[in-house]
KEVEXLUM-151903 format. One record per atom (N, C-alpha, C): residue number from 1; residue in three letters; atom name; x, y, z. Coordinates in nm, 2 decimals. Last residue first. Example, Ala and Ser with C-alpha at 12.3 -4.5 7.8 and 13.67 -1.06 7.14 Angstrom:
<recs>
 seq type atom     c1     c2     c3
   2  SER    N   1.28  -0.22   0.71
   2  SER   CA   1.37  -0.11   0.71
   2  SER    C   1.29   0.00   0.79
   1  ALA    N   1.32  -0.57   0.78
   1  ALA   CA   1.23  -0.45   0.78
   1  ALA    C   1.32  -0.33   0.78
</recs>
This chain:
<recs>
 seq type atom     c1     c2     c3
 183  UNK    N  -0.07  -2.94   8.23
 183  UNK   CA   0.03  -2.98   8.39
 183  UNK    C  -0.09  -2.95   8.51
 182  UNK    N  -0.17  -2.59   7.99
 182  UNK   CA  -0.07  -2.78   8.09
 182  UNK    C  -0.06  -2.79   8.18
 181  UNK    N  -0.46  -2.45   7.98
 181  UNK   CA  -0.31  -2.49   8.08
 181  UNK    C  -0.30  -2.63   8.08
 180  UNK    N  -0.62  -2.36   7.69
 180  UNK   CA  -0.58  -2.46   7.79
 180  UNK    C  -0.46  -2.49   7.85
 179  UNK    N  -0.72  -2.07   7.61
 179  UNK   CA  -0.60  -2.15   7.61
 179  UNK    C  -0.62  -2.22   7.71
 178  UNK    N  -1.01  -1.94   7.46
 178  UNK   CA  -0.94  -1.99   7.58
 178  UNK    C  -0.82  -2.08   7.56
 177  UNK    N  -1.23  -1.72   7.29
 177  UNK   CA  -1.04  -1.78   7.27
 177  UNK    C  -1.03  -1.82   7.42
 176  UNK    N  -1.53  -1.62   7.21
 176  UNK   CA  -1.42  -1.59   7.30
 176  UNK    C  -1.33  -1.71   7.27
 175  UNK    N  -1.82  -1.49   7.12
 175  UNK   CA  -1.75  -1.59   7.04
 175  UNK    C  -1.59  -1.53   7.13
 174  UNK    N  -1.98  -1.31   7.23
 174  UNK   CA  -1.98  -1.44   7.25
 174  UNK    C  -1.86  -1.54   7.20
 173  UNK    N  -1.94  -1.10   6.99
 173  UNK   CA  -1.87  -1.07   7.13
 173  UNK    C  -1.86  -1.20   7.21
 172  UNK    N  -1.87  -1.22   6.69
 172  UNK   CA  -1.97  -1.16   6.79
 172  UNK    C  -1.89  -1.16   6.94
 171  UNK    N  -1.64  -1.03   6.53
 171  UNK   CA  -1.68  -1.12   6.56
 171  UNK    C  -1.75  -1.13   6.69
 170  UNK    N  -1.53  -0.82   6.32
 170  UNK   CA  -1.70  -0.86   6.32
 170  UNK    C  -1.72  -0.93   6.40
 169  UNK    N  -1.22  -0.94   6.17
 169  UNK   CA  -1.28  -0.82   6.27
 169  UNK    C  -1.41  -0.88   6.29
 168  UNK    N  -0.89  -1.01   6.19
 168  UNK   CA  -1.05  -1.06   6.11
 168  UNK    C  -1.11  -0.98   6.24
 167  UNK    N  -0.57  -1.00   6.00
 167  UNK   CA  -0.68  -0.95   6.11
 167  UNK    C  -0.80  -0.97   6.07
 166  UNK    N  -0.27  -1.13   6.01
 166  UNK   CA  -0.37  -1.07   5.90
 166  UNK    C  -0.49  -1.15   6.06
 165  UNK    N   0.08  -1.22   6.01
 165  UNK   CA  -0.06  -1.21   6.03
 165  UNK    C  -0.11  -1.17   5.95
 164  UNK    N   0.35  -1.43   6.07
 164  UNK   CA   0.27  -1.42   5.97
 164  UNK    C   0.15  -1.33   6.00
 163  UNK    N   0.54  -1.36   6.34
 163  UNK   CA   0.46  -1.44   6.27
 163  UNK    C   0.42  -1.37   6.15
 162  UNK    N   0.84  -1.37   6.54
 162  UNK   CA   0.82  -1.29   6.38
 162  UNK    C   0.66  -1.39   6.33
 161  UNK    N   0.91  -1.52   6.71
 161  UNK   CA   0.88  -1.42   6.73
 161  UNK    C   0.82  -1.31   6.59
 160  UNK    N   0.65  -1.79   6.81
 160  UNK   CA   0.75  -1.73   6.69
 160  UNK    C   0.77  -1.63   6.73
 159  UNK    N   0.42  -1.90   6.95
 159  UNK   CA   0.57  -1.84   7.04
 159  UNK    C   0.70  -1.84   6.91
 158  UNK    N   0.22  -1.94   6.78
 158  UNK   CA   0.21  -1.83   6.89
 158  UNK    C   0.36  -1.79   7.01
 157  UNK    N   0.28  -2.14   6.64
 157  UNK   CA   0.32  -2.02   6.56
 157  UNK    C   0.26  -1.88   6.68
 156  UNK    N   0.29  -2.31   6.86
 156  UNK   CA   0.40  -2.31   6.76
 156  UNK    C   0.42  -2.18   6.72
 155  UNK    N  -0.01  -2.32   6.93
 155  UNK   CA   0.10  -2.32   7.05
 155  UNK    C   0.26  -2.26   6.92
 154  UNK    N  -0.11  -2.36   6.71
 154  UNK   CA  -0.15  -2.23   6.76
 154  UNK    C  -0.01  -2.23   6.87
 153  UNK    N  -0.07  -2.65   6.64
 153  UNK   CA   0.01  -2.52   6.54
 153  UNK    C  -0.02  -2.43   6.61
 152  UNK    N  -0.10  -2.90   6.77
 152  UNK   CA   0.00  -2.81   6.82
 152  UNK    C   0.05  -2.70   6.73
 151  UNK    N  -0.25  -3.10   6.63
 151  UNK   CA  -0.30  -2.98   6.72
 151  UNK    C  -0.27  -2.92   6.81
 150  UNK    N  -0.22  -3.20   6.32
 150  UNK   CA  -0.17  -3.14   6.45
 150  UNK    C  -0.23  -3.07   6.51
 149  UNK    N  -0.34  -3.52   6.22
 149  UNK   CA  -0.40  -3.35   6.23
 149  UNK    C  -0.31  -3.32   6.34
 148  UNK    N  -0.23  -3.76   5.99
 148  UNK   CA  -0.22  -3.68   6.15
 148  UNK    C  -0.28  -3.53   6.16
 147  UNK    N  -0.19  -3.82   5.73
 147  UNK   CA  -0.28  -3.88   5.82
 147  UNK    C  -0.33  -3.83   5.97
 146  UNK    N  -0.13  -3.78   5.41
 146  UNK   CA  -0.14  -3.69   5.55
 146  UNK    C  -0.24  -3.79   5.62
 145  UNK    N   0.03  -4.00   5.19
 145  UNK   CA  -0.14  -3.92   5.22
 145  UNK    C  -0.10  -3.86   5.37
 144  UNK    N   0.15  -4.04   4.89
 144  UNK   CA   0.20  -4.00   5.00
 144  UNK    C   0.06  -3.88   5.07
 143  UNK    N   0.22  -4.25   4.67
 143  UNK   CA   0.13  -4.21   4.71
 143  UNK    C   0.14  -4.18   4.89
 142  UNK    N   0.46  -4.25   4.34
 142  UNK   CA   0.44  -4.27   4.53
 142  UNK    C   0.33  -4.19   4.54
 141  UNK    N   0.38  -4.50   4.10
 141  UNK   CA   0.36  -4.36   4.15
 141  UNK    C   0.37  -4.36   4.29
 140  UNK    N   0.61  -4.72   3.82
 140  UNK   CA   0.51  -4.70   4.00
 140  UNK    C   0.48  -4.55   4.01
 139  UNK    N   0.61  -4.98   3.59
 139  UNK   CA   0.53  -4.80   3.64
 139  UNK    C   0.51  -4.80   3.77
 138  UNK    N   0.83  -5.15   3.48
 138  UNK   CA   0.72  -5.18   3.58
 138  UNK    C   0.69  -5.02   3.63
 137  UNK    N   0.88  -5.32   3.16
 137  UNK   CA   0.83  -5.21   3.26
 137  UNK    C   0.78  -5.22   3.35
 136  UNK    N   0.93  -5.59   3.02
 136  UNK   CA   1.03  -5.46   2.98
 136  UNK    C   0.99  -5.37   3.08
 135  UNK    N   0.76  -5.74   3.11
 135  UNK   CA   0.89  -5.81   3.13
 135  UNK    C   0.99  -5.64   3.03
 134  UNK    N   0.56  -5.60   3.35
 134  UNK   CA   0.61  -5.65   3.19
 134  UNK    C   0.71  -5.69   3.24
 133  UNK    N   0.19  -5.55   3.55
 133  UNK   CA   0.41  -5.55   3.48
 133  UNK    C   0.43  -5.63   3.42
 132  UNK    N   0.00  -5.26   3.47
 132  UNK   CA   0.03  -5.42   3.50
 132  UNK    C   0.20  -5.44   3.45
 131  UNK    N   0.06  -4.98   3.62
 131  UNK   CA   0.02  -5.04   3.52
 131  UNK    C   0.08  -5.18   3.51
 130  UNK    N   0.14  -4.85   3.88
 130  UNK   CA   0.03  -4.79   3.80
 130  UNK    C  -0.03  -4.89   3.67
 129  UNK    N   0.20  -4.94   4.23
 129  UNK   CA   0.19  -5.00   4.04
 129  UNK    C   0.11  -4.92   3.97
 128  UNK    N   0.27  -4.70   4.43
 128  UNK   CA   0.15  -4.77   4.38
 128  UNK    C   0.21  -4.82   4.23
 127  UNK    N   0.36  -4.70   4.78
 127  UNK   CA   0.40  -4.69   4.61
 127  UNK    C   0.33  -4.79   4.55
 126  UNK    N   0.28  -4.51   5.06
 126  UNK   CA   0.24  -4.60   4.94
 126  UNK    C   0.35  -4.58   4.80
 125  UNK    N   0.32  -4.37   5.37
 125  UNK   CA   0.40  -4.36   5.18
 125  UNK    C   0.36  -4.51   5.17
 124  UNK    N   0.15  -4.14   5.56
 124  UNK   CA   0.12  -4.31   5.53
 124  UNK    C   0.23  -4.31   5.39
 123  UNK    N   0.21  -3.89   5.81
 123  UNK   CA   0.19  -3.93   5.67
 123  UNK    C   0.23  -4.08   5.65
 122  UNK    N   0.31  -3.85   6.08
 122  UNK   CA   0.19  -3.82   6.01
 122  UNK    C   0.15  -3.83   5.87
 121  UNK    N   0.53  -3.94   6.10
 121  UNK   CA   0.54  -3.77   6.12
 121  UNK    C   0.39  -3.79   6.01
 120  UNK    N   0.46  -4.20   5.94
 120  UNK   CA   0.53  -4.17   6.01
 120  UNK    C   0.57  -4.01   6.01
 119  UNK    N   0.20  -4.48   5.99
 119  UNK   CA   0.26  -4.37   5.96
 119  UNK    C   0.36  -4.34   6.05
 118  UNK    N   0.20  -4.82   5.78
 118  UNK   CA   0.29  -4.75   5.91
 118  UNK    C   0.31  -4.62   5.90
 117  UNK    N  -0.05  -4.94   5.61
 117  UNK   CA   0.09  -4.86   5.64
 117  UNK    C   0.10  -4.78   5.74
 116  UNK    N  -0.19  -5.27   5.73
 116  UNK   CA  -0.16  -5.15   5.70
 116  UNK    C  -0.10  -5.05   5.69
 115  UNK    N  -0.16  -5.46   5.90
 115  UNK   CA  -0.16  -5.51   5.76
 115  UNK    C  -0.21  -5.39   5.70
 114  UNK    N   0.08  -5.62   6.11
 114  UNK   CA  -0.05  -5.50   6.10
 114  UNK    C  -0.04  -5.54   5.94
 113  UNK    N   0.30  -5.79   6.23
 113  UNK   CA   0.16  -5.79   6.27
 113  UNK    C   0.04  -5.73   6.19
 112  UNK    N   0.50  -5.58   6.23
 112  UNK   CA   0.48  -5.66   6.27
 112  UNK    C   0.34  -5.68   6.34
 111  UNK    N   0.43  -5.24   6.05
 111  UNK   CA   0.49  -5.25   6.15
 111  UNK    C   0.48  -5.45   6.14
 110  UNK    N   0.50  -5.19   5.72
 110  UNK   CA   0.41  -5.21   5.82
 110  UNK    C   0.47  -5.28   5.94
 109  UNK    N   0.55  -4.99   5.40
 109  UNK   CA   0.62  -5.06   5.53
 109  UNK    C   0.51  -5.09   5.63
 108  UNK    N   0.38  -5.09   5.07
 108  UNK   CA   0.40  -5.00   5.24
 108  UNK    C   0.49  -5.08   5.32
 107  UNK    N   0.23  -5.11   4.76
 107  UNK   CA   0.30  -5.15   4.88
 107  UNK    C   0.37  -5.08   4.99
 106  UNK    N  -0.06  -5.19   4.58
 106  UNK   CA   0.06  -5.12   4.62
 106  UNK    C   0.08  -5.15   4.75
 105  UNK    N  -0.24  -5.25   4.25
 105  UNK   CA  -0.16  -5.29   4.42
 105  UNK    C  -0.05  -5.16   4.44
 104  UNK    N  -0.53  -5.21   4.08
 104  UNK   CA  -0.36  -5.17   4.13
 104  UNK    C  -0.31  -5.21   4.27
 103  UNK    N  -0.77  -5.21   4.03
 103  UNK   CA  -0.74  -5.29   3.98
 103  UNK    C  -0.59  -5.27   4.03
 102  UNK    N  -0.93  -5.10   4.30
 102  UNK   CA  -0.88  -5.23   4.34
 102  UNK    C  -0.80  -5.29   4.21
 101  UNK    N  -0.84  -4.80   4.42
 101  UNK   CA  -0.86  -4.84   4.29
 101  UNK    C  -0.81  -5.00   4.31
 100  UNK    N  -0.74  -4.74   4.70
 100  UNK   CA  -0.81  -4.64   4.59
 100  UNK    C  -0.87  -4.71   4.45
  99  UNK    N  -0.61  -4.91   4.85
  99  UNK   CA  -0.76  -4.92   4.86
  99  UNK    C  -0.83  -4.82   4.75
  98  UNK    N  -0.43  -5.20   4.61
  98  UNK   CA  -0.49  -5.03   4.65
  98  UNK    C  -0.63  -5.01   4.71
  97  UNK    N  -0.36  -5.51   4.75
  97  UNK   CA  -0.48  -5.43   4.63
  97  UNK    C  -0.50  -5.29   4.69
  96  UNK    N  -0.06  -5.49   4.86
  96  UNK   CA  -0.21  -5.57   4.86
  96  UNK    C  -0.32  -5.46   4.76
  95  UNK    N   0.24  -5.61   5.02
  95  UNK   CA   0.17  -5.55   4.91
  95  UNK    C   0.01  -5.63   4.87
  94  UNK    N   0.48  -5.51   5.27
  94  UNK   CA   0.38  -5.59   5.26
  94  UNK    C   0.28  -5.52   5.08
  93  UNK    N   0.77  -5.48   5.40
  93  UNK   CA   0.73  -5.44   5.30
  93  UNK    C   0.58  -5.53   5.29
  92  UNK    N   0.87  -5.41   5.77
  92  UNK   CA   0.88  -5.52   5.61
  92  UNK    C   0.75  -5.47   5.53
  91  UNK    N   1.08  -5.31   6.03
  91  UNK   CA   0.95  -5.31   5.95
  91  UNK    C   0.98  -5.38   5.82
  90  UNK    N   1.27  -5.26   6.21
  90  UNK   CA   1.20  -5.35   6.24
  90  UNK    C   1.03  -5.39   6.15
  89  UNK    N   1.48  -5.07   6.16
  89  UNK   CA   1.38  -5.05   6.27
  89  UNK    C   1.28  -5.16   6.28
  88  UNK    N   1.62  -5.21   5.98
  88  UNK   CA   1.70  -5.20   6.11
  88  UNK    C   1.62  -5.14   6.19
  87  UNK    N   1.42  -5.18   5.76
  87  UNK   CA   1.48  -5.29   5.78
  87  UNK    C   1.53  -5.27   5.96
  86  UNK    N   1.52  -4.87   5.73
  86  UNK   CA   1.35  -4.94   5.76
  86  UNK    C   1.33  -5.08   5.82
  85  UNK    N   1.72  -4.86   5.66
  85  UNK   CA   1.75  -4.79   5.80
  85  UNK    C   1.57  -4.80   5.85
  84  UNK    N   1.81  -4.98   5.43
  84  UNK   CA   1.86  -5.03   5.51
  84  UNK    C   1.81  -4.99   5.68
  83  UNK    N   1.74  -4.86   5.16
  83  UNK   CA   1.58  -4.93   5.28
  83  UNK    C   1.68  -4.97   5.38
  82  UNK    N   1.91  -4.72   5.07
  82  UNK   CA   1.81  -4.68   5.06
  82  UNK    C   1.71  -4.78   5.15
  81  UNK    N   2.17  -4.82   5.13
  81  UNK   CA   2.15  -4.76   5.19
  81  UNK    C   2.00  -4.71   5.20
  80  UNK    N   2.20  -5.09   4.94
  80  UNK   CA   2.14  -5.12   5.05
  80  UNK    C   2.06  -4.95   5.19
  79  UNK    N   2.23  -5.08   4.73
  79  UNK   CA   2.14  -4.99   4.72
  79  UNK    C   2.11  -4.98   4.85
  78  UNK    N   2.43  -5.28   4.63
  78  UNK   CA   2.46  -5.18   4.68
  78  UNK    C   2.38  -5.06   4.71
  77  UNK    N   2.20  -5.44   4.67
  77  UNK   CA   2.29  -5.51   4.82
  77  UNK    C   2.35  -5.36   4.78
  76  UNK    N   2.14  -5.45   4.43
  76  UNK   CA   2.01  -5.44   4.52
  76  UNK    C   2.10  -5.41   4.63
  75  UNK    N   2.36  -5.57   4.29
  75  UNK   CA   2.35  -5.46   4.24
  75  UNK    C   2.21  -5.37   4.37
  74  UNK    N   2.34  -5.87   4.35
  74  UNK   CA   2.45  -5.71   4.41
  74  UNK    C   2.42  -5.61   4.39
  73  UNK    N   2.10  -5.90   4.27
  73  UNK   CA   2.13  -5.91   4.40
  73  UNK    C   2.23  -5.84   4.43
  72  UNK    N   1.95  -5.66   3.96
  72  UNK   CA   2.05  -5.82   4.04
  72  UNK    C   2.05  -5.80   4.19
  71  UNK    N   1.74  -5.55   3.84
  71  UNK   CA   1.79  -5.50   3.95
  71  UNK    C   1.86  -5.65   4.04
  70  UNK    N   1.74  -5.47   3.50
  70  UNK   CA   1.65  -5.58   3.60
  70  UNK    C   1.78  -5.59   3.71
  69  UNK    N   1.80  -5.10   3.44
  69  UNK   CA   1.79  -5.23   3.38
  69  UNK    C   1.72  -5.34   3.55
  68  UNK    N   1.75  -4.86   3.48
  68  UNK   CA   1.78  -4.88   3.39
  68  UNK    C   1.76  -5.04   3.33
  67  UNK    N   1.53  -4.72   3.75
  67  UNK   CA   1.63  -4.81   3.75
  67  UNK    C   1.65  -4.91   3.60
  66  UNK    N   1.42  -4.38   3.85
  66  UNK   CA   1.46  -4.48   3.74
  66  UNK    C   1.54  -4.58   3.75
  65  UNK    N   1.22  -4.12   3.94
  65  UNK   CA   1.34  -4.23   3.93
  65  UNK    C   1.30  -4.28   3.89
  64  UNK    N   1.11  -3.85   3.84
  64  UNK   CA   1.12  -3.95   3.79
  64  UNK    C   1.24  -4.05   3.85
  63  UNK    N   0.97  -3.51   3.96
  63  UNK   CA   1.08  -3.61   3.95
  63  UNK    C   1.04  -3.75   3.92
  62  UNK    N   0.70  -3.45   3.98
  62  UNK   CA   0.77  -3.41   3.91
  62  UNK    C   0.90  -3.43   3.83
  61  UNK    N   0.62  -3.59   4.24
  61  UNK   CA   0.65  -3.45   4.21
  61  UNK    C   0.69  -3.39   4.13
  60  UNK    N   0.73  -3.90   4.12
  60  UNK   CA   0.64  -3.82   4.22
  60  UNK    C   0.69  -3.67   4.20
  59  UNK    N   0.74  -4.20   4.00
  59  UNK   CA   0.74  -4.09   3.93
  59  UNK    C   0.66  -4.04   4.07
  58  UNK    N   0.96  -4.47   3.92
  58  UNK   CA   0.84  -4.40   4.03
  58  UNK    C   0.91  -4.25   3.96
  57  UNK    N   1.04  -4.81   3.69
  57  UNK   CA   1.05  -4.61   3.69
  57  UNK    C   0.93  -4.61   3.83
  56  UNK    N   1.26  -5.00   3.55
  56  UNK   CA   1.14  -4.98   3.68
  56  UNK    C   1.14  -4.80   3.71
  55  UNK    N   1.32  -5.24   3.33
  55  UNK   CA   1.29  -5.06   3.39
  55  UNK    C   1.21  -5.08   3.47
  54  UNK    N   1.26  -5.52   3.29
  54  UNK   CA   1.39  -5.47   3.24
  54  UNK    C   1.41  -5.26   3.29
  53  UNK    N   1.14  -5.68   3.61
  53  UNK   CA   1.17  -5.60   3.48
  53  UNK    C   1.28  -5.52   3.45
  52  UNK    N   1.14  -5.80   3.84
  52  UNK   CA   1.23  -5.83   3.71
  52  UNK    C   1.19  -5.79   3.58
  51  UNK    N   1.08  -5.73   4.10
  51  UNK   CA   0.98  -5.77   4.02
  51  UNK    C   1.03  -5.82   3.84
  50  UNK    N   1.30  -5.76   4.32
  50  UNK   CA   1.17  -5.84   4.32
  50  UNK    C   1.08  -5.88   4.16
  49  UNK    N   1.36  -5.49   4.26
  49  UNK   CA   1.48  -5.58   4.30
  49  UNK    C   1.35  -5.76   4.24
  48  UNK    N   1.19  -5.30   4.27
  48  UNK   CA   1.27  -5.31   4.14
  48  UNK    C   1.34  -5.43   4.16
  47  UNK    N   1.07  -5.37   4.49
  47  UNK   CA   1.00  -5.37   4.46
  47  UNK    C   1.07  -5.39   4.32
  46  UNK    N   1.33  -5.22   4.64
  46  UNK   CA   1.27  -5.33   4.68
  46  UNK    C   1.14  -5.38   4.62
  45  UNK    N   1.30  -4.97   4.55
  45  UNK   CA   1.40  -5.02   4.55
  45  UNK    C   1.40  -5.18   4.59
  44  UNK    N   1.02  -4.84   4.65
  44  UNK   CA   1.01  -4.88   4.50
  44  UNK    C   1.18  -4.97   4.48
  43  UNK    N   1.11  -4.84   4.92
  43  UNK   CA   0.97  -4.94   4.85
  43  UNK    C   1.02  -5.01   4.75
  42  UNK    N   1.24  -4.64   4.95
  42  UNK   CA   1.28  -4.73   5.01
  42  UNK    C   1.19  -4.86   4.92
  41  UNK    N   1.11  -4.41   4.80
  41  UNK   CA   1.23  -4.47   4.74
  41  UNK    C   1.28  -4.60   4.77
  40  UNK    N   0.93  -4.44   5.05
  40  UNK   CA   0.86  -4.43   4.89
  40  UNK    C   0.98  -4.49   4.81
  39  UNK    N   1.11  -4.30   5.26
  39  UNK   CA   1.03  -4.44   5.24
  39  UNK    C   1.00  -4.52   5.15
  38  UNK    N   1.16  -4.09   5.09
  38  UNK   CA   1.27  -4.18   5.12
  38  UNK    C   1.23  -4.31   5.12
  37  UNK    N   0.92  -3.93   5.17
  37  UNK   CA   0.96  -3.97   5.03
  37  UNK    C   1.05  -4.09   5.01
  36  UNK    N   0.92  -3.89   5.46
  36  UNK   CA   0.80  -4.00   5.36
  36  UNK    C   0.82  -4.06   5.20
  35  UNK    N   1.20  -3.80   5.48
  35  UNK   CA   1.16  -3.91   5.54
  35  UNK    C   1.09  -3.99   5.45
  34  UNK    N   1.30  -3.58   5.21
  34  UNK   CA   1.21  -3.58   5.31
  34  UNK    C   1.17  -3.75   5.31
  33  UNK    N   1.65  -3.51   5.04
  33  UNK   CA   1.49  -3.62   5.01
  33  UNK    C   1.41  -3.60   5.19
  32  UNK    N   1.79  -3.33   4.89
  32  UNK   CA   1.75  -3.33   5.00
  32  UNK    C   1.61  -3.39   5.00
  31  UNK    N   2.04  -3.39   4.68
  31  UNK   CA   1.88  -3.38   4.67
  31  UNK    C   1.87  -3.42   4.78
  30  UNK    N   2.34  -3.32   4.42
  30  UNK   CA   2.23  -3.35   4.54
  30  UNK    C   2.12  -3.31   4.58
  29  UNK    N   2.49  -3.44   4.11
  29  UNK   CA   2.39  -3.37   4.17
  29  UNK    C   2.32  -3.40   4.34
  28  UNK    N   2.66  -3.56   4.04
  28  UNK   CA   2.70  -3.45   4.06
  28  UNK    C   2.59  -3.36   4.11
  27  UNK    N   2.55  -3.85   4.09
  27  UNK   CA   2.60  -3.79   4.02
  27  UNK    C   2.67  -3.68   4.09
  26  UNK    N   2.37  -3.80   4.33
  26  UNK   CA   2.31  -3.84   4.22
  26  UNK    C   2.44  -3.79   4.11
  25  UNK    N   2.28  -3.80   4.71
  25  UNK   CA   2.39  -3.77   4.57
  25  UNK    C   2.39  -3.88   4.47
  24  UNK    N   2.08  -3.72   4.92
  24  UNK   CA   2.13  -3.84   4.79
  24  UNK    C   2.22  -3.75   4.72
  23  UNK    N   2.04  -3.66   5.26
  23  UNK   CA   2.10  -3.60   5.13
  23  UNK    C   2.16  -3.72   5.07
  22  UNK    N   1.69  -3.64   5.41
  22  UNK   CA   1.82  -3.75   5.40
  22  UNK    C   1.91  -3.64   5.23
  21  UNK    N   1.57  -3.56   5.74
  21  UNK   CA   1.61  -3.53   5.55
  21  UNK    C   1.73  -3.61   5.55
  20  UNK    N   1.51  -3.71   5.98
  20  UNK   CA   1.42  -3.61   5.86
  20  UNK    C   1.46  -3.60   5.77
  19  UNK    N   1.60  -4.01   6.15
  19  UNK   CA   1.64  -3.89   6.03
  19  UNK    C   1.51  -3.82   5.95
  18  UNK    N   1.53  -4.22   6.27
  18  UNK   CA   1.44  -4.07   6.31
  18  UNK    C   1.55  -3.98   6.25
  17  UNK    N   1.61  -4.39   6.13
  17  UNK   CA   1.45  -4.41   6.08
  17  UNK    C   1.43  -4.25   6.16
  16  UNK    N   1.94  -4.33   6.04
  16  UNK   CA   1.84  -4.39   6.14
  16  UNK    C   1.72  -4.35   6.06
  15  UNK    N   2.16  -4.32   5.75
  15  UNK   CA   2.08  -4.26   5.86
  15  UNK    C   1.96  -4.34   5.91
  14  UNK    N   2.41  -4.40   5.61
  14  UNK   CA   2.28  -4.43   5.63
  14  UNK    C   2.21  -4.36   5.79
  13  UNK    N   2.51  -4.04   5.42
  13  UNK   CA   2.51  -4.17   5.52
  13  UNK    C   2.37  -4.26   5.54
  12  UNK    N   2.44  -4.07   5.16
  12  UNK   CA   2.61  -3.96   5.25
  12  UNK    C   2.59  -4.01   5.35
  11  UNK    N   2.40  -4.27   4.89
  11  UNK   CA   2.33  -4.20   5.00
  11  UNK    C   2.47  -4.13   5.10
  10  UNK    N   2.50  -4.25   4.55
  10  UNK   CA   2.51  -4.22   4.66
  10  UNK    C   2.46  -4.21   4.81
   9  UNK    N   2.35  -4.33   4.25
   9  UNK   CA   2.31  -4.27   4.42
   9  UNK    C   2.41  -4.33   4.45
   8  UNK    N   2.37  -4.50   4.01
   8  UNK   CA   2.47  -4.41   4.04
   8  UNK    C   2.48  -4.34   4.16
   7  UNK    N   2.10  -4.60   4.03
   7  UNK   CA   2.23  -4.68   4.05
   7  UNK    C   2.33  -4.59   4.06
   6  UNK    N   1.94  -4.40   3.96
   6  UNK   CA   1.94  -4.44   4.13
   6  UNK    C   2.02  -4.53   4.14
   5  UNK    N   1.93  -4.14   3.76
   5  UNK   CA   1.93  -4.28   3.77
   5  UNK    C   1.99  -4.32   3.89
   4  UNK    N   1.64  -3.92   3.76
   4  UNK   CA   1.80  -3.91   3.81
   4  UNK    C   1.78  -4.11   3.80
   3  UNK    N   1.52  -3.64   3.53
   3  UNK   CA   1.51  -3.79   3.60
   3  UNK    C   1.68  -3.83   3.65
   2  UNK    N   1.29  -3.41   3.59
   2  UNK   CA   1.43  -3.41   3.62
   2  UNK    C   1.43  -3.60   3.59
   1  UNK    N   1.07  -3.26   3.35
   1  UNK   CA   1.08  -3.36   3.45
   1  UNK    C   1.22  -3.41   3.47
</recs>
C-alpha cells in the first residue's frame, strides 16, 4: 500500500471543477488523481480540518492518505488547493448517516438546497467514516458509485478507427440493429 503524506502535496495548479485529471506532487512523487477521486480528497481534507484528530487516514484503491497530525487553520488554508475549485463552483460539504450501513456517516459535495451527492461525469464520491472518532484516529474510505449509464458507447466505439472486436454468430434473422438519426 503506497501511503503519501498530503501536507507535503503540492497541487500544479488549482484547476476548475471541469478539470478531469488533476497532477499532485507528493514529494518527489506525482499522481494523476481523476476528478471523483479528487473530490473524495476534497472531503476527506475538510473533514481532517473539522474533526481534530491526532491522524486522519482515507484509504482507496490501494493507496492510503494520510494527515500526520490535528489539521490547524493554516495548515487547512495551505491545502487550500485541494477543495478550493469545489468551493468556487458553488458546492458545500454536507454529512449524514450512510445509506449503506446506518451505524457510519459520510460526507459529499451537494449542490444548494439538495441533500444528496452531487454527480459528476456520472459518478456520486462519498467519504465514508469507517470507525467512530478518537481523539488519536479518524478512518475514512472513499466510496465512489457509478451513477450514469451512457448511452453513447456504440456511437463512440463505432467511429474509432481501430476497434476492439470479436464476432457472435446464430442470431435469429428477426433479431435486426437500427441506428437512430439525429436532428
Amino acid at each position: 500500500m503506497n501511503k503519501f503524506n498530503i501536507l507535503d502535496a503540492k497541487v500544479v495548479s488549482e484547476s476548475s471543477i471541469q478539470q478531469e485529471i488533476f497532477r499532485v506532487q507528493f514529494g518527489e512523487k506525482v499522481l494523476n488523481i481523476p476528478r471523483p477521486v479528487m473530490i473524495g480528497l476534497a472531503i476527506f481534507v475538510n473533514n481532517s480540518h473539522c474533526n481534530g484528530s491526532a491522524l486522519s487516514v482515507l484509504e482507496y484503491g490501494g493507496y492510503q492518505f494520510y494527515i500526520p497530525e490535528h489539521l490547524e487553520y493554516n495548515r487547512f488554508i495551505e491545502l487550500k488547493p485541494f477543495y478550493k475549485f469545489m468551493l468556487d463552483a458553488g458546492y458545500s460539504i454536507l454529512t449524514k448517516t450512510y445509506i449503506r450501513d446506518y451505524s457510519k456517516l459520510e460526507s459529499f459535495y451537494r449542490a444548494r438546497g439538495l441533500r444528496v451527492p452531487q454527480p459528476f461525469d456520472g459518478y456520486q464520491t462519498r467519504v465514508v467514516l469507517t470507525a467512530p472518532l478518537t481523539k488519536e484516529l479518524a478512518s475514512y474510505k472513499l466510496d465512489i458509485e457509478q451513477k450514469l449509464l451512457r448511452d453513447d458507447l456504440l456511437k463512440i466505439y463505432n467511429q474509432l478507427s481501430v476497434v476492439p472486436s470479436s464476432t457472435i454468430s446464430n442470431i435469429e434473422p428477426e433479431y435486426g440493429i437500427r441506428q437512430y438519426m439525429e436532428g
